[in-house]
C-alpha positions as semicolon CSV with decimal commas, in nm:
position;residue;x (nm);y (nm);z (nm)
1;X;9,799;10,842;7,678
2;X;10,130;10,787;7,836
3;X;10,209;11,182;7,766
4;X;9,937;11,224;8,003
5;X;9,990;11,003;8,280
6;X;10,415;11,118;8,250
7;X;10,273;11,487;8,291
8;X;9,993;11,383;8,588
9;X;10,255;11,190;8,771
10;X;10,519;11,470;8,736
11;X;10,635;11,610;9,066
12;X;10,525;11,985;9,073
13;X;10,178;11,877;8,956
14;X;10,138;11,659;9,267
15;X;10,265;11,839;9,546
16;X;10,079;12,120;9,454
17;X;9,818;11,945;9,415
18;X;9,853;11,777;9,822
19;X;9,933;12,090;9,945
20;X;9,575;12,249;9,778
21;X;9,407;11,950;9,951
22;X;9,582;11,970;10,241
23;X;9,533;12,321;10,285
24;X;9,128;12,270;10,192
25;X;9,188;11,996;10,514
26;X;9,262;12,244;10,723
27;X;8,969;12,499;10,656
28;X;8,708;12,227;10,646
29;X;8,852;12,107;10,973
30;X;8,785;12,435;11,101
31;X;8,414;12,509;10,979
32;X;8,138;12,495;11,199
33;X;7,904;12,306;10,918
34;X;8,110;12,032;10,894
35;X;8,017;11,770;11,145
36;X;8,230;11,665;11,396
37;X;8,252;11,232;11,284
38;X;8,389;11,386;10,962
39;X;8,629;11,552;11,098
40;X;8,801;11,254;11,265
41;X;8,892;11,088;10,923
42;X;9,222;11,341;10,887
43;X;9,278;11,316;11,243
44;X;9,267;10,952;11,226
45;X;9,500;10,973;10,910
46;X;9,753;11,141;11,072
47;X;9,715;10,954;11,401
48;X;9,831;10,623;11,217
49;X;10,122;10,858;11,093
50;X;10,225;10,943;11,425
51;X;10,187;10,620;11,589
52;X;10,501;10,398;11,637
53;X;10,327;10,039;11,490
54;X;10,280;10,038;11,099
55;X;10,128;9,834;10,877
56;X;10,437;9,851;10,669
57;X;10,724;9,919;10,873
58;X;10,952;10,247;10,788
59;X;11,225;10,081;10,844
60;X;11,209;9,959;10,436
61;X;11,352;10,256;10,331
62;X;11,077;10,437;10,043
63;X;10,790;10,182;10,106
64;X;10,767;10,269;10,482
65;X;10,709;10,606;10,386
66;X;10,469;10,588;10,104
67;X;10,173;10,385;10,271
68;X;10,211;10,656;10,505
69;X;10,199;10,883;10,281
70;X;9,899;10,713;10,115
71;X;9,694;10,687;10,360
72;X;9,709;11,062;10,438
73;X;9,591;11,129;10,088
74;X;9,341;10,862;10,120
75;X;9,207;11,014;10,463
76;X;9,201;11,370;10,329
77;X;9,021;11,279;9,986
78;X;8,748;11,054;10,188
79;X;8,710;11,401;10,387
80;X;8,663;11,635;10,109
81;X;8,381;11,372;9,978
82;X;8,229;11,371;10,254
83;X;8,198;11,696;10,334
84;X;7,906;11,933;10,263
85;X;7,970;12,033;9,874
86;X;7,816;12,384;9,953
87;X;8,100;12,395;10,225
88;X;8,418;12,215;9,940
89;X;8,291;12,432;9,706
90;X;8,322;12,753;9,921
91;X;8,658;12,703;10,062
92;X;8,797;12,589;9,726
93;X;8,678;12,919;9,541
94;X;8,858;13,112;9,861
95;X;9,150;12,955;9,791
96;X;9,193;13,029;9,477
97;X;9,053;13,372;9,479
98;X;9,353;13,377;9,752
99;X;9,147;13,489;10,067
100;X;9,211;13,435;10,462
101;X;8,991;13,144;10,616
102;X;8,647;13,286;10,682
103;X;8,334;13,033;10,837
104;X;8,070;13,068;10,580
105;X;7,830;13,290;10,660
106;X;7,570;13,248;10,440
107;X;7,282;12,933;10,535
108;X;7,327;12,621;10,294
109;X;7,027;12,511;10,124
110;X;6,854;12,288;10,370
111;X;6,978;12,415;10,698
112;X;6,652;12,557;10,751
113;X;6,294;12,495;10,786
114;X;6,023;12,719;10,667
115;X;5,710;12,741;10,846
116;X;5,469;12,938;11,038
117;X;5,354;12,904;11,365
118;X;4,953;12,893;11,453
119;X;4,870;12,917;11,819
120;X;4,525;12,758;11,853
């Protein structure tokens, strides 16, 4: 157990593993099937960031940083939860298969309706 939680807490493993989310951030922030409320929890995130008055100042030299720094993980996780899975799941497979941003293209199950039209 605490070979585990040594290895999970190890540096590398953790900023690569922001930067993925932070990079799946970005393309979900830019796809059209995402709806627009979700896409204010980032923006909000890094709004607190940027805004002079903090819940914990940064003036204490490491803790001032990490509650920022937790609540843009926080913000970005809540996201990716909320966000379409069909949309997550796309955007993660292009970024590991290494490919540009691209809007999906293909319709989700559900984003249509099928049905015929009878003029009486």
């Amino acid at each position: 157990m605490g070979t585990r939680l040594t290895r999970w807490l190890s540096f590398p493993t953790v900023a690569r593993s922001v930067v993925r989310n932070i990079r799946l951030a970005v393309r979900l922030l830019r796809e059209p099937r995402v709806p627009v409320l979700l896409k204010a929890i980032p923006l909000l995130g890094l709004a607190y960031v940027i805004w002079p008055l903090d819940a914990i100042p940064d003036l204490i030299p490491a803790i001032g940083e990490l509650d920022d720094l937790t609540l843009i993980i926080l913000a970005i996780e809540a996201f990716k939860r909320l966000c379409p899975t069909v949309a997550v799941a796309h955007h993660e497979a292009a970024i590991a298969s290494g490919q540009r941003y691209a809007p999906m293209t293909a319709p989700a199950p559900g984003d249509y309706i099928d049905a015929q039209f009878r003029h009486e």
